[in-house]
PLY file of the C-alpha trace (Angstrom):
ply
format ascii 1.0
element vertex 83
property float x
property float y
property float z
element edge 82
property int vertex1
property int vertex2
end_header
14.47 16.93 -6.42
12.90 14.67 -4.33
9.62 13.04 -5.42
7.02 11.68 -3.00
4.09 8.93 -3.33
1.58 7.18 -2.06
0.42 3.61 -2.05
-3.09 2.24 -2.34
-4.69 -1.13 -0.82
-7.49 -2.07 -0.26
-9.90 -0.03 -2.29
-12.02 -1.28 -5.34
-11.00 -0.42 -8.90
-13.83 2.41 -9.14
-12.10 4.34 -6.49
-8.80 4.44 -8.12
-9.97 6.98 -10.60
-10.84 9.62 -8.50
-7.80 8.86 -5.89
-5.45 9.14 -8.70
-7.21 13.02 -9.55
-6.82 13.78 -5.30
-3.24 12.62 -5.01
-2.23 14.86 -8.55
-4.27 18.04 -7.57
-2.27 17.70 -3.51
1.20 17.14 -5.07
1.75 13.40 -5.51
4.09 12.29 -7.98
3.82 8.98 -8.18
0.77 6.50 -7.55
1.61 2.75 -6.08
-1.67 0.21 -6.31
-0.68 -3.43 -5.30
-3.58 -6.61 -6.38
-5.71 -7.42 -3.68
-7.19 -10.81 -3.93
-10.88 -11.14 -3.78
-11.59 -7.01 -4.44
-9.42 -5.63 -7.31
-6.96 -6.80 -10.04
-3.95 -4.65 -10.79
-4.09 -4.34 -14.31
-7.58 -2.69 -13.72
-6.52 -0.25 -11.24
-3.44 1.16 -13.02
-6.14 1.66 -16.00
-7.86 3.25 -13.72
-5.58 5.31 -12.29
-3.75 6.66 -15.22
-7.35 7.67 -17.14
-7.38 11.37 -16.37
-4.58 12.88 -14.20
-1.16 14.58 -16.73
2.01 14.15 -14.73
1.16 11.19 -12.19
3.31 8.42 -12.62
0.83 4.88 -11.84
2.86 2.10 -10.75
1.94 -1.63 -9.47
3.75 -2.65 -6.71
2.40 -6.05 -6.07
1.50 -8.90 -9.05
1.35 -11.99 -7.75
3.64 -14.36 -9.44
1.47 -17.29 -7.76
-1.38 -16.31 -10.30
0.47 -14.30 -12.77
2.13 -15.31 -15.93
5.51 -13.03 -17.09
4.42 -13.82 -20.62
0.26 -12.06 -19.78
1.44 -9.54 -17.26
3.73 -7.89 -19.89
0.82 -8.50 -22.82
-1.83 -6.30 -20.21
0.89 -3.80 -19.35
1.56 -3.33 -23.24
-1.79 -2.97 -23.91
-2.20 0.01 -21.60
1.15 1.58 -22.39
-0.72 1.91 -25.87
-4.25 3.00 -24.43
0 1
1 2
2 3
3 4
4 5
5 6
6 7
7 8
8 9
9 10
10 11
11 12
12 13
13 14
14 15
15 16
16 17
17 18
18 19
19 20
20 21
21 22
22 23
23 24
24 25
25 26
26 27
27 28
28 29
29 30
30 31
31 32
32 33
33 34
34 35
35 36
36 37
37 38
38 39
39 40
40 41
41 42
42 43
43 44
44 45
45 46
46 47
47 48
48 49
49 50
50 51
51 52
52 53
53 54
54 55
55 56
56 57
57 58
58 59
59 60
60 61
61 62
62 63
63 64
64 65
65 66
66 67
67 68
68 69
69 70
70 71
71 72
72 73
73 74
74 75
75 76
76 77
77 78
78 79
79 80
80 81
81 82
């Protein structure tokens, strides 16, 4: 079966919420969010994102190893995992 997504840039945290409910209720399967420097971390958009909708998968695309530790992006990712 063939499974289709959507990526989102660009948008603050807030929006990622109600983005993540649109692209579920339309027929999304999967939700990409990459960091964007200056407007919204990834960690708090995937939170976002995965809050409300059932069968969305939330992915991060982009996590800037520049800025990024393995050892603390694993730690946050674990932490919402549990959440």
């Amino acid at each position: 079966m063939t499974r289709i997504g959507i990526k989102i840039d660009g948008r603050p945290s807030e929006d990622l919420l109600g983005l993540a409910v649109l692209a579920e209720s339309v027929g999304f399967d999967e939700l990409w969010v990459c960091e964007d420097f200056g407007l919204a971390g990834g960690i708090a958009q995937v939170s976002a994102a995965l809050a409300r909708p059932e069968s969305l998968e939330v992915g991060l695309g982009i996590a800037p190893a520049a800025v990024r530790n393995a050892m603390y992006l694993a730690m946050e990712f674990a932490s919402v995992s549990r959440m």
